[in-house]
N, C-alpha and C positions, 0 to 999 in steps of 0.2 A: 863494323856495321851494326845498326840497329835492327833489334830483331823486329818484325813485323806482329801486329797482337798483342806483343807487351806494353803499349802503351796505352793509356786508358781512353778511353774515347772522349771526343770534346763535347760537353752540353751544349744547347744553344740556349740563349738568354731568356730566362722569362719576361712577358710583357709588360708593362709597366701595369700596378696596379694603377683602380682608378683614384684618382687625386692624389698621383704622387709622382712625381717628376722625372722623367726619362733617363734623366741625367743623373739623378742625385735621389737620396733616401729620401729624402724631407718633402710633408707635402706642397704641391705646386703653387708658388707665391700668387702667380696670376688668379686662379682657380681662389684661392683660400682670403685673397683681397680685394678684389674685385669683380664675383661672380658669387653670392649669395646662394644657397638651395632655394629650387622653387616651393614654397611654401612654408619656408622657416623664417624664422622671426630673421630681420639684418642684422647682422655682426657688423664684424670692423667695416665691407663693404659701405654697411650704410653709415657706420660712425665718420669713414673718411669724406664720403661723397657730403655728409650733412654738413660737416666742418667744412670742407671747400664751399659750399653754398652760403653758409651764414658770415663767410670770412669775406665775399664779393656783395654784400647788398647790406644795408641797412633799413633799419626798423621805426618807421616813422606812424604818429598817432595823429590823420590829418584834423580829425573831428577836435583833438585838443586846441588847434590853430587858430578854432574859428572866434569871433569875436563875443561871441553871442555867451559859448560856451566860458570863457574867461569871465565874462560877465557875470555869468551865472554861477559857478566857480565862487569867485569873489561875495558876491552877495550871501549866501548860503555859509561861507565862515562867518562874516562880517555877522549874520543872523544868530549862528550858535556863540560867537562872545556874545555879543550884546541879551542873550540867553541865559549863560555863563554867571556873568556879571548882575542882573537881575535877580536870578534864583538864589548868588550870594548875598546881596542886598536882603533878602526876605529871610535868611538863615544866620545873618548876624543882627541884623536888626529886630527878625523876632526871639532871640535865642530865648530868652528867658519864659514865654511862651508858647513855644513847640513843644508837642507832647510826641515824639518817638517818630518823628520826622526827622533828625537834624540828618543823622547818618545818610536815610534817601536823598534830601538834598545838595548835601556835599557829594555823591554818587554821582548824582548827576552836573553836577559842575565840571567833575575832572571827565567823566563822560562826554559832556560837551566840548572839553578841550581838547581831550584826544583825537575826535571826531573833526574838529576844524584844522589840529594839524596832518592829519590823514589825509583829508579830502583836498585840503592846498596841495598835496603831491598826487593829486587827480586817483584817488582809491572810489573810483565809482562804486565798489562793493560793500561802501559804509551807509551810504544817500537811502536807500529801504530803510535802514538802523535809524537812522538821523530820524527820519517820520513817523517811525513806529514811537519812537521816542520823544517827539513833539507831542502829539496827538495826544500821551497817558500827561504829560507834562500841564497840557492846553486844560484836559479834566480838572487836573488838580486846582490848577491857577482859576477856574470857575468857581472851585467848591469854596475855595479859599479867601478870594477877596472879602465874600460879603463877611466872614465871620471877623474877617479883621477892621471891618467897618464896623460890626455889631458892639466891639470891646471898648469903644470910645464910650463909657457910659460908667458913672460913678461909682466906686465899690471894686472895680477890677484892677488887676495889677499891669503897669502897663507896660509895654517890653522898652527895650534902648532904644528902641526907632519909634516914632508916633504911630498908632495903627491905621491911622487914617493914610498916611504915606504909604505902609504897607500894602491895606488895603487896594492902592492905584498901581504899585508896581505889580499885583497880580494880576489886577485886569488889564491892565497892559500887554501882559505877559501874554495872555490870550491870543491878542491878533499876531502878535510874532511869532508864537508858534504854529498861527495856522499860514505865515507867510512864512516859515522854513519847512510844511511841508507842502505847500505848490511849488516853491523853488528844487526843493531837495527831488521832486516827482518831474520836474522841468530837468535837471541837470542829468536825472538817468535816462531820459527818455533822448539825451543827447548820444549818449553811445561813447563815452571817452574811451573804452575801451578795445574801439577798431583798429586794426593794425595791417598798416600797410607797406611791403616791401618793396625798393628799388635800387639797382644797383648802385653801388658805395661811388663810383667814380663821375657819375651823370647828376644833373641839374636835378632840383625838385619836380619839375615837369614829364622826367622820363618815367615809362610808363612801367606798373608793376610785373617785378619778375613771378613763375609760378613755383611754388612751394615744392620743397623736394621730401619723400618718403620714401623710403624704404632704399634708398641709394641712387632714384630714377627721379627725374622732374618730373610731375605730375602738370596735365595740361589746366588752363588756366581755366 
């Protein structure tokens, strides 16, 4: 027989701490993947819940669609080549003649090239750039024409290009920069940049889903 007493008494189990699993040591999957603290930044919660959301809808730019904007688009490169290609005209044809300009002009050639193939890939964030950059452009081609009309006159040395050519691709130069900055101020004010969602498996017609944060779909 066993004695009575000698046997140690049975504990009873302590309770599960909080966030950790009845069953098991490890904190509770549920809890730890899909239940976020109230007030703390989302973890994995939100990273799963975002990833499910952005894996069901696609991301569509309708304002890129429109015709107006294509248009506009187009015209505003079409302006900075033929920009491009002007101000190199004036920087090889007056080379011999530029006094500590050539550098700024070649600056802004490839300036301008960059800027037309940015803005073909709809970077509405160049179009301010592009006008700020017309405008000091438009100054210069002002100040510039008349002196390279002035140089047609005996005793001067005259550059590879006739000055009097020169002189008209400046003022030229003029009105197209001030019609790439209506265009450039036309093309931001179109908004390429709106973005709108709907589910990946429905038509263009169905209508937009609402934006998910923090692991919860936020109302529309």
């Amino acid at each position: 027989m066993r004695a009575e007493g000698l046997e140690p008494p049975s504990l009873a189990a302590p309770d599960p701490k909080p966030g950790v699993s009845a069953s098991f040591t490890t904190p509770a999957l549920g809890r730890a993947l899909y239940e976020p603290l109230s007030g703390a930044a989302p973890g994995r919660a939100g990273n799963v819940a975002r990833a499910m959301a952005e894996a069901d809808v696609v991301i569509e730019h309708p304002n890129r669609d429109k015709a107006s904007s294509k248009l506009t688009k187009v015209i505003v490169v079409v302006l900075l080549l033929v920009s491009a290609a002007m101000v190199l005209i004036v920087t090889v044809g007056g080379w011999g003649a530029l006094e500590g300009a050539k550098l700024l002009q070649l600056a802004y050639v490839v300036l301008y090239i960059a800027c037309a193939a940015y803005i073909m890939r709809w970077k509405r964030g160049l179009l301010p750039v592009v006008a700020a950059l017309a405008i000091v452009l438009a100054i210069f081609a002002a100040v510039s024409a008349p002196a390279w009309f002035d140089r047609d006159k005996a005793g001067l040395a005259q550059p590879p290009l006739d000055s009097d050519v020169l002189g008209l691709v400046c003022a030229l130069l003029v009105p197209v920069q001030v019609l790439l900055i209506a265009f450039a101020m036309r093309a931001f004010q179109q908004r390429w940049n709106v973005e709108v969602e709907r589910p990946r498996d429905d038509g263009p017609d169905a209508q937009p889903v609402a934006p998910v944060r923090g692991g919860r779909p936020q109302p529309a």
